[in-house]
N, C-alpha and C positions, 0 to 999 in steps of 0.2 A: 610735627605733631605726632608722627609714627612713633617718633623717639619715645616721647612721653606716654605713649599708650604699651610702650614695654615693660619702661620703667616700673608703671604702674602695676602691670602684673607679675616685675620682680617681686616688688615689695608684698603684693597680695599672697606668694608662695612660702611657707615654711620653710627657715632653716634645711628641716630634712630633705622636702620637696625638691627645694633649689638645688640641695648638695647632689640628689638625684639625677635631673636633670643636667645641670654642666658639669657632673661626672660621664654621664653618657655619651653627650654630648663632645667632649672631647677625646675621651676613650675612645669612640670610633673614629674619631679622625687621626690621633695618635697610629691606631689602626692601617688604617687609609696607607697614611704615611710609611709606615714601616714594609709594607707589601709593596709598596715603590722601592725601596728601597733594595727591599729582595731581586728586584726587577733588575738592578745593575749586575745583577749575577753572570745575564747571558753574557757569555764572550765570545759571541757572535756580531753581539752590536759594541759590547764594551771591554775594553784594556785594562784589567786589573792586575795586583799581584795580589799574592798573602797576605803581605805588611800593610796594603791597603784597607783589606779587607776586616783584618784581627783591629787596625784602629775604630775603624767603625762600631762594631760589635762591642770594644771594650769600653767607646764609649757610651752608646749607648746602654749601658751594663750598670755603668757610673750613674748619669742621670737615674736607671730605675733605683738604683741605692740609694740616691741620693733621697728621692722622692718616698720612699718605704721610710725611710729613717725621718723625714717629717711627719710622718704617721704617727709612728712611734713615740718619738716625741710629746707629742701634740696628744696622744692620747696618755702616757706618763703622767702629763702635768693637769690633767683634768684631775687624777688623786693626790697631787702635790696637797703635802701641810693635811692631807688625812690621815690620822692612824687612830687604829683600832687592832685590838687583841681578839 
């Protein structure tokens, strides 16, 4: 029944509301996560090298590119097949 009373106030939110919402919503936890991950820095508790390290970074580098470039996109195609002088 919980489910259904979510649901519901999915659908009762705007477009914009929503996109508000589980933007924040996972932004901070994307967050969360990333300061974890800074965490493996100490090498007092952990064994890292360089090449370890530059992987990580590069990829998480990738994903934000990736994810900017859906943006983009997605924003492009909302003037797709418009033109005006």
């Amino acid at each position: 029944m919980n489910k259904s009373k979510n649901l519901d106030a999915a659908h009762s939110l705007t477009p914009a509301e929503n996109f508000k919402k589980l933007a924040e919503k996972r932004v901070n936890r994307a967050i969360l996560c990333m300061k974890l991950i800074g965490n493996l820095s100490n090498k007092r508790v952990y064994d890292w090298n360089h090449e370890q390290a530059e992987k990580i970074f590069e990829t998480l580098q990738q994903v934000l590119d990736d994810n900017r470039s859906k943006f983009k996109i997605a924003a492009s195609k909302t003037n797709e097949g418009e033109f005006k002088l």
